[in-house]
py3Dmol code that shows the C-alpha trace and the ligand (Angstrom):
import py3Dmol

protein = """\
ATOM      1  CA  UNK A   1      90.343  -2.186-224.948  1.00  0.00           C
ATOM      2  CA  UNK A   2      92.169  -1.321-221.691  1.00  0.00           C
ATOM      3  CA  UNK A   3      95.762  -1.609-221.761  1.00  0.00           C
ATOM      4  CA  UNK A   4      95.329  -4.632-219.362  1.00  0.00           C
ATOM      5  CA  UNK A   5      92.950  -6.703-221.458  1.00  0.00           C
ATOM      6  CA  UNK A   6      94.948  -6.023-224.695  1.00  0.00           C
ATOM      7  CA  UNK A   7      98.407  -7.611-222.348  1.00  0.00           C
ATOM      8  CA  UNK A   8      96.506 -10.540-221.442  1.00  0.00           C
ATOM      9  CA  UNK A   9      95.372 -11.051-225.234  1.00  0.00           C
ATOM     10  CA  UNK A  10      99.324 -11.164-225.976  1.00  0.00           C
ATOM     11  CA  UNK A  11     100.747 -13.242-223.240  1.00  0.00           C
ATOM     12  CA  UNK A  12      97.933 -15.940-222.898  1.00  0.00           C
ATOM     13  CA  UNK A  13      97.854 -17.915-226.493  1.00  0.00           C
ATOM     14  CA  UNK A  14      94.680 -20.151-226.192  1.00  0.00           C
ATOM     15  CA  UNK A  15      94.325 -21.719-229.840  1.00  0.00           C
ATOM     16  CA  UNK A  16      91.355 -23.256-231.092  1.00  0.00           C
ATOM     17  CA  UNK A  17      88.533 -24.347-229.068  1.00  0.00           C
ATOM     18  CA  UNK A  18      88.807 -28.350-228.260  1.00  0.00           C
ATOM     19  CA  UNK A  19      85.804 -30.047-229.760  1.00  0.00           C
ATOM     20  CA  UNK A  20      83.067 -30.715-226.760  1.00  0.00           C
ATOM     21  CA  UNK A  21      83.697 -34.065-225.379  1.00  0.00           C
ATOM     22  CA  UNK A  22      80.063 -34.337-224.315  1.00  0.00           C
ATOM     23  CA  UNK A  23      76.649 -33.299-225.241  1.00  0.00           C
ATOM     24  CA  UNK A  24      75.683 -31.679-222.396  1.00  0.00           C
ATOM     25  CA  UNK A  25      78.892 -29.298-222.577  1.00  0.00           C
ATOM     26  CA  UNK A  26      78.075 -28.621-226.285  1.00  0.00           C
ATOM     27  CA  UNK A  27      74.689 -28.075-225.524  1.00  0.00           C
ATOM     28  CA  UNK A  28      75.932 -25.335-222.803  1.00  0.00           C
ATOM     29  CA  UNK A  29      78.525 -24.068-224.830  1.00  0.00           C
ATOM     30  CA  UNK A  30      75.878 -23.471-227.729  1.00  0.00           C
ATOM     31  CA  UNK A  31      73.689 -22.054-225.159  1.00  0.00           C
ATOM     32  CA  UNK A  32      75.634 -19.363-223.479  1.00  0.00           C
ATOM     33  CA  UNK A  33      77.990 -17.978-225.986  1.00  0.00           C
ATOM     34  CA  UNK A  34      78.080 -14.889-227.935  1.00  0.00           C
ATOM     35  CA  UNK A  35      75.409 -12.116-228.095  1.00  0.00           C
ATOM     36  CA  UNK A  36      71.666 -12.796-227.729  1.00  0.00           C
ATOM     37  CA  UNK A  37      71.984 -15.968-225.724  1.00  0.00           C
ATOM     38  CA  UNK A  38      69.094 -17.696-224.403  1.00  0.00           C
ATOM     39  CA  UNK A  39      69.913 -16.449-220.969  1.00  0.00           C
ATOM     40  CA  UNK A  40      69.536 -12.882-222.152  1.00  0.00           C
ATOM     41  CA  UNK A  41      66.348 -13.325-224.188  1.00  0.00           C
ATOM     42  CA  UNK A  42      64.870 -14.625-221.464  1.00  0.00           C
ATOM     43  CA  UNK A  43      65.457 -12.101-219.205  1.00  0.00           C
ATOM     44  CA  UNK A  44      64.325  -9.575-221.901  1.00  0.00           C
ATOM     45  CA  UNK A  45      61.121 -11.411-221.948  1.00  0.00           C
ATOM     46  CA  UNK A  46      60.601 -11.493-218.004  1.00  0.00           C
ATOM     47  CA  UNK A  47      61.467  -7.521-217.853  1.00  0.00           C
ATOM     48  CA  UNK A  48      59.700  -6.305-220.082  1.00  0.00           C
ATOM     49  CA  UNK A  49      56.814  -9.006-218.954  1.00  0.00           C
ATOM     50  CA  UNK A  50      56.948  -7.082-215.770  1.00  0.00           C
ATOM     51  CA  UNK A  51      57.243  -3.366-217.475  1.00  0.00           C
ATOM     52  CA  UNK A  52      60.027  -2.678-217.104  1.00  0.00           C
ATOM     53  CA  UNK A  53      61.930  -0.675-220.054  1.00  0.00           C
ATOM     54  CA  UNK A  54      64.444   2.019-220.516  1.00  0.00           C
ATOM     55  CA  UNK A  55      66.967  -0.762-221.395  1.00  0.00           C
ATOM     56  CA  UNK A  56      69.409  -1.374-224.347  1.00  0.00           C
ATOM     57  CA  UNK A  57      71.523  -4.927-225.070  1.00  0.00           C
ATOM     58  CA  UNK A  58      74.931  -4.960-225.812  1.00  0.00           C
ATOM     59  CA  UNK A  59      75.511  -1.437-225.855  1.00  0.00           C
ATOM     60  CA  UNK A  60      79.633  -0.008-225.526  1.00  0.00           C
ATOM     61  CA  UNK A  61      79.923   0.929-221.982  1.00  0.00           C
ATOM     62  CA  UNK A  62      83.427   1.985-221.050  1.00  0.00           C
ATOM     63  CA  UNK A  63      84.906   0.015-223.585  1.00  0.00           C
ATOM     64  CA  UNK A  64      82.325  -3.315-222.482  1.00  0.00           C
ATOM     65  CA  UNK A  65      79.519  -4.452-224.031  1.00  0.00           C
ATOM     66  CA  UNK A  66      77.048  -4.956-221.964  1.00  0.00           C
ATOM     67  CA  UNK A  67      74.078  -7.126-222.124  1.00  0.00           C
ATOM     68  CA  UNK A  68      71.358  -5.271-220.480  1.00  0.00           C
ATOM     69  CA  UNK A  69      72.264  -1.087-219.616  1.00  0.00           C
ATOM     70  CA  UNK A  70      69.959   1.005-218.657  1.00  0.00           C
ATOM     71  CA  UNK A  71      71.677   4.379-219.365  1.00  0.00           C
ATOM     72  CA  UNK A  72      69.657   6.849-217.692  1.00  0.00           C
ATOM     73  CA  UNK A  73      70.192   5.257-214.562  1.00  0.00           C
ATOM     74  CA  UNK A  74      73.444   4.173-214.882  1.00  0.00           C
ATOM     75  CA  UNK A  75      72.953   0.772-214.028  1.00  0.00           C
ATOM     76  CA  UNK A  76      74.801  -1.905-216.133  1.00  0.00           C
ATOM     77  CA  UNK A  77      73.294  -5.836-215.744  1.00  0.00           C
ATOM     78  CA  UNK A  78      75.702  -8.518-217.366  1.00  0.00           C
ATOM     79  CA  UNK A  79      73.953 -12.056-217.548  1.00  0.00           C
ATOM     80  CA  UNK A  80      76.580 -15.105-217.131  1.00  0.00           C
ATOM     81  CA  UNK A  81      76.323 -18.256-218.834  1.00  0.00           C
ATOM     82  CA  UNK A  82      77.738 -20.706-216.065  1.00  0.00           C
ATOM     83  CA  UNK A  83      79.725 -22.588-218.605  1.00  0.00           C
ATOM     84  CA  UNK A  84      81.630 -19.817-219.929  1.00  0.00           C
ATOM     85  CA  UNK A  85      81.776 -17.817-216.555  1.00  0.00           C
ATOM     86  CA  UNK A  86      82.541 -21.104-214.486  1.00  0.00           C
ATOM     87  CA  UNK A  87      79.956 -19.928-212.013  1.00  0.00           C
ATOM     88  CA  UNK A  88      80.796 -20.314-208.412  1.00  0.00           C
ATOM     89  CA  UNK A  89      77.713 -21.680-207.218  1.00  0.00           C
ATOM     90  CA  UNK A  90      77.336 -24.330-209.990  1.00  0.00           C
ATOM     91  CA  UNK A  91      81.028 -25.209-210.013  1.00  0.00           C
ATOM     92  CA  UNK A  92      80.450 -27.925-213.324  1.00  0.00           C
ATOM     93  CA  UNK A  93      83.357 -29.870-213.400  1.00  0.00           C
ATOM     94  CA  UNK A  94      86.059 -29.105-216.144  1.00  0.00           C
ATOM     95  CA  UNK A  95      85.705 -30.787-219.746  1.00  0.00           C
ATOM     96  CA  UNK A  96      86.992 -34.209-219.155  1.00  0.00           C
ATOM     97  CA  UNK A  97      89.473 -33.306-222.843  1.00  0.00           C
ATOM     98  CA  UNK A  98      91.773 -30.519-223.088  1.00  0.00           C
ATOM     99  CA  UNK A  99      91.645 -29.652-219.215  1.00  0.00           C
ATOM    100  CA  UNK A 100      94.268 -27.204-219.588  1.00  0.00           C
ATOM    101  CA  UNK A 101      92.713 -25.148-222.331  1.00  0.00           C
ATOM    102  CA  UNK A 102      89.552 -24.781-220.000  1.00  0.00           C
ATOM    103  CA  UNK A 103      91.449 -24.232-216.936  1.00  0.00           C
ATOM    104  CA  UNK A 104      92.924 -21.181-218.598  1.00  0.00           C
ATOM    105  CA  UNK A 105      90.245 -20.288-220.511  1.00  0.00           C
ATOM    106  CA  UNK A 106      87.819 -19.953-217.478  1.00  0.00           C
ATOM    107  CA  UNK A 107      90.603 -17.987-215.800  1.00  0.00           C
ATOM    108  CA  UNK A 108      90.760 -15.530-218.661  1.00  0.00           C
ATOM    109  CA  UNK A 109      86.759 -15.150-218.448  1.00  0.00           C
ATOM    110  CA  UNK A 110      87.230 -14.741-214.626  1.00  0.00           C
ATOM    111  CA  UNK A 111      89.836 -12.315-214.860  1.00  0.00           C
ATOM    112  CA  UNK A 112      87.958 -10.155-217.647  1.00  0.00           C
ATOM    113  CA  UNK A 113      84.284 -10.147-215.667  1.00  0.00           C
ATOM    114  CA  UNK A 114      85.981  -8.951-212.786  1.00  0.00           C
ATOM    115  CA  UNK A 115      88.222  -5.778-214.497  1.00  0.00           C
ATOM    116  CA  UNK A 116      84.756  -4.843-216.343  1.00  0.00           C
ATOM    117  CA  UNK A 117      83.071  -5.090-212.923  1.00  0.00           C
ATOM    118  CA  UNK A 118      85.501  -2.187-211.560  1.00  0.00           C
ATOM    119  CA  UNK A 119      85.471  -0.565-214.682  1.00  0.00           C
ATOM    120  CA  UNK A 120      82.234   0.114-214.432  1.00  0.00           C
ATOM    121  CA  UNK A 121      81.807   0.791-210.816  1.00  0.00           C
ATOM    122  CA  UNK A 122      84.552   3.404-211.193  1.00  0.00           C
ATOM    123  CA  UNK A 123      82.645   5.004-213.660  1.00  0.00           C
ATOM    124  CA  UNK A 124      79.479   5.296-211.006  1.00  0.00           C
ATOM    125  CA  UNK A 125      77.477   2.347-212.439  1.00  0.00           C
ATOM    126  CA  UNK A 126      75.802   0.159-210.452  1.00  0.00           C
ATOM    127  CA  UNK A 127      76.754  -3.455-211.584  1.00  0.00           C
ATOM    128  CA  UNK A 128      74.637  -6.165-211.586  1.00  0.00           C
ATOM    129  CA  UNK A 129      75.787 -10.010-212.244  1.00  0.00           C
ATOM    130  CA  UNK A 130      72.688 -12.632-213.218  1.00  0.00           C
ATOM    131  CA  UNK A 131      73.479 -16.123-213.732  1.00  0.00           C
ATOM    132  CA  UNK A 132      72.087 -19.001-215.909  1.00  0.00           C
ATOM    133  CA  UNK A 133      71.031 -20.918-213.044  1.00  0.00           C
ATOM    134  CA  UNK A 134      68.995 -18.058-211.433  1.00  0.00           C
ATOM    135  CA  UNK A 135      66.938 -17.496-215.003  1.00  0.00           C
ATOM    136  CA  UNK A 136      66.373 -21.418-215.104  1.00  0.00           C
ATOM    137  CA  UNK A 137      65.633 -22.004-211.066  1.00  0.00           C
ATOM    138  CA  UNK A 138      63.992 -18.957-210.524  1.00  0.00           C
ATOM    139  CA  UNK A 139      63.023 -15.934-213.520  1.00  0.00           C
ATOM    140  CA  UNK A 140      61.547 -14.235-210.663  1.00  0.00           C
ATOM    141  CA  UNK A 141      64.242 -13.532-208.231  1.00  0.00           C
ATOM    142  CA  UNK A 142      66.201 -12.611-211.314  1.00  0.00           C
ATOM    143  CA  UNK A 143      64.194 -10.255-212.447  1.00  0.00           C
ATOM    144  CA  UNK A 144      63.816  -8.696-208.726  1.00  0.00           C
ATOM    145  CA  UNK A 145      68.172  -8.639-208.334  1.00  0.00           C
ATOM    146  CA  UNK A 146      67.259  -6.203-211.171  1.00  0.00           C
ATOM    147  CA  UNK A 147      64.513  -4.287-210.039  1.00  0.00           C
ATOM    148  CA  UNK A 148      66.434  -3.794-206.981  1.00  0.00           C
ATOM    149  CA  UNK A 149      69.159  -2.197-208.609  1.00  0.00           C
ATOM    150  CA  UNK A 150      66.971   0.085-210.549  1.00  0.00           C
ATOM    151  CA  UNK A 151      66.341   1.591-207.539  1.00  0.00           C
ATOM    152  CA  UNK A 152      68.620   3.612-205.771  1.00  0.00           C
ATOM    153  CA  UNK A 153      68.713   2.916-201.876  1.00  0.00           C
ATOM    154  CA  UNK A 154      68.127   6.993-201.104  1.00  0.00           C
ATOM    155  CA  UNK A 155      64.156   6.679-202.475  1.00  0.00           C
ATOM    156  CA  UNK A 156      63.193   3.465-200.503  1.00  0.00           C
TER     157      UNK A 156
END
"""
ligand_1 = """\
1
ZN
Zn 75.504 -21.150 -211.990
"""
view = py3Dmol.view(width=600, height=400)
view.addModel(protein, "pdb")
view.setStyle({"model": 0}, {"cartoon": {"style": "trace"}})
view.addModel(ligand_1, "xyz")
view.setStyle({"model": 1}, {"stick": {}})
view.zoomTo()
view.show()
């Protein structure tokens, strides 16, 4: 741990997780916590669908795990769970209980996807970010985001 993250750990006391107030939040809470989420295993399947290997989930990275690195290129791939990320293009609203809780909690998420982000690029990885919604609109484009990063620009 940096000796940011472990600060923030200190300072912001978060409790207990509220109880979902709704299906579909407990449904996407289910979905998109922890390791070997749905949205990862699907992307897994569409890579390697497409060939592409060399990858390793949830290896330590600078002090991150990270869900899909491919360490001979350098290039780390994180995929976000809108829910838990509060994605910027899906922008669900807040839990309708225990507002406050999420409010900070999303923060805290924010703030930590962003430091490993740097972190990262410092160390000369490329950094990718794929979201829930682009594995459930469109695999595809997901998979390409990828591809592209697998690439460095000098051999195109
Ligand atoms: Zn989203």
């Amino acid at each position: 741990l940096s000796r940011d993250s472990r600060h923030n750990r200190q300072t912001v006391k978060l409790g207990r997780i509220p109880e979902a107030s709704s299906a579909a939040i407990s449904k996407s809470m289910k979905g998109n916590g922890g390791r070997n989420t749905r949205l990862e295993l699907r992307l897994r399947g569409a890579l390697a669908r497409r060939g592409i290997g060399g990858f390793r989930c949830g290896l330590l990275v600078e002090g991150t795990r990270v869900d899909l690195a491919f360490p001979s290129l350098r290039v780390a791939v994180m995929a976000h769970g809108c829910f838990w990320h509060n994605c910027p293009t899906c922008r669900l609203a807040l839990p309708k209980t225990h507002k406050g809780y999420w409010r900070r909690k999303f923060m805290i998420n924010r703030a930590r996807d962003k430091r490993v982000r740097q972190r990262l690029t410092e160390a000369g990885w490329r950094f990718g970010e794929v979201w829930g919604h682009e594995v459930d609109d469109d695999l595809q484009s997901a998979v390409v985001k990828i591809e592209k990063l697998l690439t460095p620009r000098n051999l195109n």
